[in-house]
C-alpha positions as CSV (number, residue, x, y, z in Angstrom):
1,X,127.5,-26.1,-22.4
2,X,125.1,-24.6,-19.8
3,X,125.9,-20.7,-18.8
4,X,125.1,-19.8,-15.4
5,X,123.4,-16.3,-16.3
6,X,120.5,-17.8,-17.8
7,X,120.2,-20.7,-15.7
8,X,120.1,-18.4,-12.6
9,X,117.6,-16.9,-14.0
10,X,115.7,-19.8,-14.2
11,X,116.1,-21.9,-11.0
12,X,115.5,-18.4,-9.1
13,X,112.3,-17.8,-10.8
14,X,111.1,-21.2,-10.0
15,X,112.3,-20.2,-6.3
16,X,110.2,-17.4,-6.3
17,X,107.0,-19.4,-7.6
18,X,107.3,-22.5,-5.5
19,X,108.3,-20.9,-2.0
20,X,104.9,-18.8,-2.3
21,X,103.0,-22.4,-2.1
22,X,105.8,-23.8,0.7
23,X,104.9,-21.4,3.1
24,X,104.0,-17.7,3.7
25,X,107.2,-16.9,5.1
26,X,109.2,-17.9,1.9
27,X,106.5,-15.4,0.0
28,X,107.0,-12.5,2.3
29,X,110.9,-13.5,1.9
30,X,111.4,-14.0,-1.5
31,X,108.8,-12.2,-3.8
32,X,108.3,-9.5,-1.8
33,X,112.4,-8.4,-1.0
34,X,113.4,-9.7,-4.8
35,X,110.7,-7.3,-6.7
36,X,112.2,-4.5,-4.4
37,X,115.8,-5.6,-6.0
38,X,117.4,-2.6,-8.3
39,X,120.7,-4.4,-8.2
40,X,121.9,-8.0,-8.2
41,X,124.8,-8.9,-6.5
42,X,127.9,-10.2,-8.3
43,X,130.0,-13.0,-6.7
44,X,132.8,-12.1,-5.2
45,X,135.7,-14.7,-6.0
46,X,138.3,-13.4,-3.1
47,X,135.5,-14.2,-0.8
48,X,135.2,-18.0,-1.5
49,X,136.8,-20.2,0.9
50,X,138.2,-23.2,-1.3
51,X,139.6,-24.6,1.8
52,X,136.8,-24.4,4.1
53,X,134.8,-27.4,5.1
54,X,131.3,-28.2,7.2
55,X,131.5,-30.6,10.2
56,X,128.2,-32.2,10.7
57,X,126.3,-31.8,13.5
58,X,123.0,-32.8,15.1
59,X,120.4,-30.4,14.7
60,X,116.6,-29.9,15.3
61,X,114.5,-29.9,11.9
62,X,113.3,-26.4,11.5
63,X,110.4,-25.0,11.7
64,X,109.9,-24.0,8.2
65,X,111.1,-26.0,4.9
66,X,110.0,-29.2,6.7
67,X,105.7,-30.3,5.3
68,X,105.0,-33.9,5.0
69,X,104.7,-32.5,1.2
70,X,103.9,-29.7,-1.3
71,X,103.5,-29.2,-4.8
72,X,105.3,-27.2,-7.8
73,X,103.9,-27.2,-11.4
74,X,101.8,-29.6,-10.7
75,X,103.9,-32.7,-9.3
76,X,104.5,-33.5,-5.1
77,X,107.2,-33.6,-3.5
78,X,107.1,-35.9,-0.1
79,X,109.8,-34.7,2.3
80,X,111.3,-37.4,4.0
81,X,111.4,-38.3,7.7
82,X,115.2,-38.7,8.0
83,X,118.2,-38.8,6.1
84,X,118.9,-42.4,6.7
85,X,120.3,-44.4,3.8
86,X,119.9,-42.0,1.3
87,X,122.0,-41.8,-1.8
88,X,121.3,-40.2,-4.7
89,X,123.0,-39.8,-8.8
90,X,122.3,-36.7,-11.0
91,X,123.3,-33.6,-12.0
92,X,123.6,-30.1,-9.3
93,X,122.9,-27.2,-10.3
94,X,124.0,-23.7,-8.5
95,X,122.5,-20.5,-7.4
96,X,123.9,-17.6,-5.6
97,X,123.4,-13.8,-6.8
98,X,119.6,-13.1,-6.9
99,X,119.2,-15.0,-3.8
100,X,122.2,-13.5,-2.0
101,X,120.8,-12.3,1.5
102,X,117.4,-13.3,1.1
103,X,115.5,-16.3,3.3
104,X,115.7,-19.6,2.8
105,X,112.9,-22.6,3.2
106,X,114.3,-22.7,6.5
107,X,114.3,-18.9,7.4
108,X,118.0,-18.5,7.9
109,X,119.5,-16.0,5.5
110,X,121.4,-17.1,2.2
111,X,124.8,-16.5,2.5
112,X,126.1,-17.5,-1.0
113,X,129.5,-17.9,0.7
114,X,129.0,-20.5,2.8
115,X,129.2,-24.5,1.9
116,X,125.0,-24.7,1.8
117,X,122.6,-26.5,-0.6
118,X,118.9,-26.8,-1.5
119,X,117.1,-30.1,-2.2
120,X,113.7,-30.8,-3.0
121,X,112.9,-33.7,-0.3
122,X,115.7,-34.1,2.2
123,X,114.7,-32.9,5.8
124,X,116.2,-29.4,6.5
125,X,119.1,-29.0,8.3
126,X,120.8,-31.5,7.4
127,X,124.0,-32.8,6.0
128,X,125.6,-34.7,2.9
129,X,128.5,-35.2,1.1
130,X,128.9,-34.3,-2.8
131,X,130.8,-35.9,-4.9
132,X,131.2,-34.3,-8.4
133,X,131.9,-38.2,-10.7
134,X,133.8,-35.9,-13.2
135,X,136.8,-35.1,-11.1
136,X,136.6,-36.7,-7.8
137,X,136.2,-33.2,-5.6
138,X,134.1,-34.2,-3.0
139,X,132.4,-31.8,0.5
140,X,130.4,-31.7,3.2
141,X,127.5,-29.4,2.8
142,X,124.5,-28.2,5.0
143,X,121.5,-28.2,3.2
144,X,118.9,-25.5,4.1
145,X,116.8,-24.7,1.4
146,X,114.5,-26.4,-1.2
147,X,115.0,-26.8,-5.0
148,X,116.5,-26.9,-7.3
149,X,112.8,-27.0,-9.7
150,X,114.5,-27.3,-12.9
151,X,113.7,-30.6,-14.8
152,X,116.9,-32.9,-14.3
153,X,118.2,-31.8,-11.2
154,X,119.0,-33.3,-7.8
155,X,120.6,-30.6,-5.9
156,X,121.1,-27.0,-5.7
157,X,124.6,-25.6,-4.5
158,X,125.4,-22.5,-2.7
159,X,128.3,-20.8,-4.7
160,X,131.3,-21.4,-2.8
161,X,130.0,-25.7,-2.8
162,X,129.7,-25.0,-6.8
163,X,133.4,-23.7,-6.6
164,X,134.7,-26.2,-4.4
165,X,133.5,-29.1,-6.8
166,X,134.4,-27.3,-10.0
167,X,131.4,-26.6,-11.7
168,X,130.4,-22.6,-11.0
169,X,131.9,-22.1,-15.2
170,X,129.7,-24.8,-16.7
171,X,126.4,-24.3,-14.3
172,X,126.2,-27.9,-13.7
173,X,127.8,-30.9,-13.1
174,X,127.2,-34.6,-12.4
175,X,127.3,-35.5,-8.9
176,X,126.2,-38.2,-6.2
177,X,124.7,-36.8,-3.0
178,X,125.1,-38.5,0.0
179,X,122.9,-37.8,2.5
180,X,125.4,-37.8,6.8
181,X,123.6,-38.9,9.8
182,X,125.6,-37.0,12.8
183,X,123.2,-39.0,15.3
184,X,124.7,-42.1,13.9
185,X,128.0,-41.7,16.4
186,X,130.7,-40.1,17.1
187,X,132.9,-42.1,15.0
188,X,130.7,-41.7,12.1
189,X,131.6,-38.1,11.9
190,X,135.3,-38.5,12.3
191,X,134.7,-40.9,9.9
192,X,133.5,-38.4,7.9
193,X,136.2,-35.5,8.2
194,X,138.8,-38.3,7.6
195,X,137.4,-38.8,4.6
196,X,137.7,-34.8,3.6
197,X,141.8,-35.6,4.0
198,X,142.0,-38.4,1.9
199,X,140.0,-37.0,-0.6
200,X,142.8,-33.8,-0.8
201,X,145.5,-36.1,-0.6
202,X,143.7,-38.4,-3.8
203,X,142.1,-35.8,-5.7
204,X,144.8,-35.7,-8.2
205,X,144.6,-39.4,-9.2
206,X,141.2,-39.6,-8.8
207,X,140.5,-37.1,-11.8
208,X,142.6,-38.6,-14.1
209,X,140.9,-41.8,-13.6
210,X,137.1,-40.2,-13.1
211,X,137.1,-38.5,-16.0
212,X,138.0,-41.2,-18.2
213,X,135.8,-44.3,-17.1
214,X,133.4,-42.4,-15.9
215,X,129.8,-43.1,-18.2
216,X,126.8,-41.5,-17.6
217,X,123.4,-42.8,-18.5
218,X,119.5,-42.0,-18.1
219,X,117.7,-44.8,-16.7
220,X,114.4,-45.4,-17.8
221,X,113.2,-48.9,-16.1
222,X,113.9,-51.8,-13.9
223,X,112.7,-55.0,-14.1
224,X,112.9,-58.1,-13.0
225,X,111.8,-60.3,-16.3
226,X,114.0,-59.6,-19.1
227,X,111.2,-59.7,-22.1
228,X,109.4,-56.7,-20.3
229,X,113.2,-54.7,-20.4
230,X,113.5,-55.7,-24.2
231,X,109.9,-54.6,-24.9
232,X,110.9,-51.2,-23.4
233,X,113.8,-50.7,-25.4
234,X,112.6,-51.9,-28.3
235,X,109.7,-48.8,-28.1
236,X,112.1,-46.2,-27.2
237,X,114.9,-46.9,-29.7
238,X,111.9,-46.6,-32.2
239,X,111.5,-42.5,-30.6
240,X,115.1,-41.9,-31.5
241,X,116.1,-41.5,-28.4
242,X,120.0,-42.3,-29.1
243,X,121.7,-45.7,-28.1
244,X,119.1,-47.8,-25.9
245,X,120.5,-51.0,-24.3
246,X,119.2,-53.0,-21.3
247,X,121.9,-54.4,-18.8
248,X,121.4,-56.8,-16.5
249,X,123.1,-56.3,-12.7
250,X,122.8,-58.3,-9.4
251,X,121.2,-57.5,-7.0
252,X,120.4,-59.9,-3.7
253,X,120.9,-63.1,-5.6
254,X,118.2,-61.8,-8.6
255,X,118.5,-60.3,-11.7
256,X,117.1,-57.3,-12.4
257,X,117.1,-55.6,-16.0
258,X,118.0,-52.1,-16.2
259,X,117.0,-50.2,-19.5
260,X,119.6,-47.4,-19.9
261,X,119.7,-44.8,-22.7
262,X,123.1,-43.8,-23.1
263,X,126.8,-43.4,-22.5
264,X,125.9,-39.6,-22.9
265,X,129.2,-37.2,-22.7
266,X,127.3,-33.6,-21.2
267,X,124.6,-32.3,-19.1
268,X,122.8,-30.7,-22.2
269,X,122.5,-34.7,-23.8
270,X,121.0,-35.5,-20.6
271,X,118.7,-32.4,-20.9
272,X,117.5,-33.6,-24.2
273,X,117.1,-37.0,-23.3
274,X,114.9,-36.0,-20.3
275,X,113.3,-33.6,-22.6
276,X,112.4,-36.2,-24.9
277,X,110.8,-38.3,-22.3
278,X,108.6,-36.1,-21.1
279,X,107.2,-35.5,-24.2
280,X,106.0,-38.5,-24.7
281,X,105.2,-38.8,-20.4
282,X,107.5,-41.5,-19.7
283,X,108.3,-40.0,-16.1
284,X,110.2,-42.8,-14.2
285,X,113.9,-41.8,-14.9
286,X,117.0,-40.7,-13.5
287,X,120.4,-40.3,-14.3
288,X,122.9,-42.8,-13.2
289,X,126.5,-43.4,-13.7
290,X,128.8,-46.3,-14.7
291,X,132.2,-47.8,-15.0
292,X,133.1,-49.1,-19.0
293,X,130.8,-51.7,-19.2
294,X,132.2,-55.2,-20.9
């Protein structure tokens, strides 16, 4: 089990090093007003709106938050040109007190009581639905900020998103993010708040039924000729990497062989999994889930 204290630590220290590279407003922002910080600011649980939601909306990319790319510890990020099609499985992390009040990538103030997010490549503002795959919550949240740095995470939550979904006690949880495009139409976007009611009205089922099917997995390779999967497994279950399998799905009328590590049961397997593979720099995985397989 992962506990928030030290992670925040973490994640915010990362915030701190990265947003001096992003831009100079992020360093005037963030190193400057957080070295100055005697006190940090405790969450406030009356003040979290579990009911509240976000309603997409078109808006301008801002100003700041938005380079064609930049780079942390040595790897570069490519921010995209729109949120079109993008869908994405891992595990979200949260942040909230040392960053409380201070700027974000895109200069507006972080307000860990709003629905808000940070992610490392999605064009900012914008919108996307999380689903947390352990108990079928699911929100709408506006992402304004970039990060979260920490090895093995897709997405960064405000605190009242991490409360929402459930996973403010554990730190982290698994999620898909799901990137709305208001522009799309008008329909889109009721589309979108209908599916906010239905997921109230079918949470209850739905985390009976998440929690037990649900299997989570880190992928480590996809390819098209099966002998070239094998070979792959074959060298990783030699590391000790835990249960290696490859699975074949398909996908527009071909085969493609996935090389999974897994079922793992908690984000700290996943951790050490990811761990594992970069020590011996096998860098092309991500976490995805699964139904039982037969």
């Amino acid at each position: 089990m992962e506990f928030i204290s030290s992670q925040s630590i973490v994640l915010n220290t990362v915030r701190i090093l990265v947003m001096a590279g992003v831009s100079v407003l992020l360093l005037n922002a963030c190193s400057t007003k957080i070295s100055k910080q005697t006190t940090v600011v405790e969450p406030a649980p009356e003040m979290v709106d579990t009911h509240g939601k976000v309603i997409p909306k078109n808006e301008p990319k801002s100003k700041y938050g938005n380079p064609d790319s930049y780079e942390v510890f040595g790897k570069r990020y490519y921010v995209l040109p729109s949120v079109k099609g993008y869908v994405e499985e891992g595990i979200a992390s949260w942040y909230g007190p040392k960053f409380h009040g201070k700027r974000t990538s895109s200069g507006e103030t972080y307000d860990m009581y709003k629905i808000t997010a940070a992610h490392k490549t999605l064009p900012i503002p914008c919108y996307a639905r999380v689903t947390n795959k352990k108990n079928g919550r699911s929100i709408i949240v506006r992402i304004n900020d970039r990060g979260p740095f920490h090895d093995n995470r897709i997405i960064d939550l405000s605190y009242t998103a991490a409360t929402q979904l459930g996973i403010v006690t554990r730190g982290t949880g698994f999620v898909e993010v799901r990137a709305i495009d208001p522009t799309t139409s008008p329909i889109a976007i009721e589309e979108t708040k209908a599916a906010g009611l239905e997921n109230a009205v079918a949470e209850t089922a739905q985390q009976s039924a998440t929690a037990n099917d649900l299997k989570i997995f880190v992928q480590v390779g996809a390819f098209g000729v099966q002998s070239n999967a094998q070979a792959l497994a074959q060298k990783l279950r030699s590391l000790d990497l835990g249960t290696v399998d490859v699975h074949p799905f398909t996908q527009a009328e071909s085969v493609i062989h996935k090389v999974w590590i897994g079922p793992l049961d908690t984000v700290v397997e996943a951790d050490s999994t990811v761990l594992k593979l970069n020590e011996i720099e096998h860098q092309d995985y991500k976490i995805v889930f699964s139904q039982p397989l037969d």
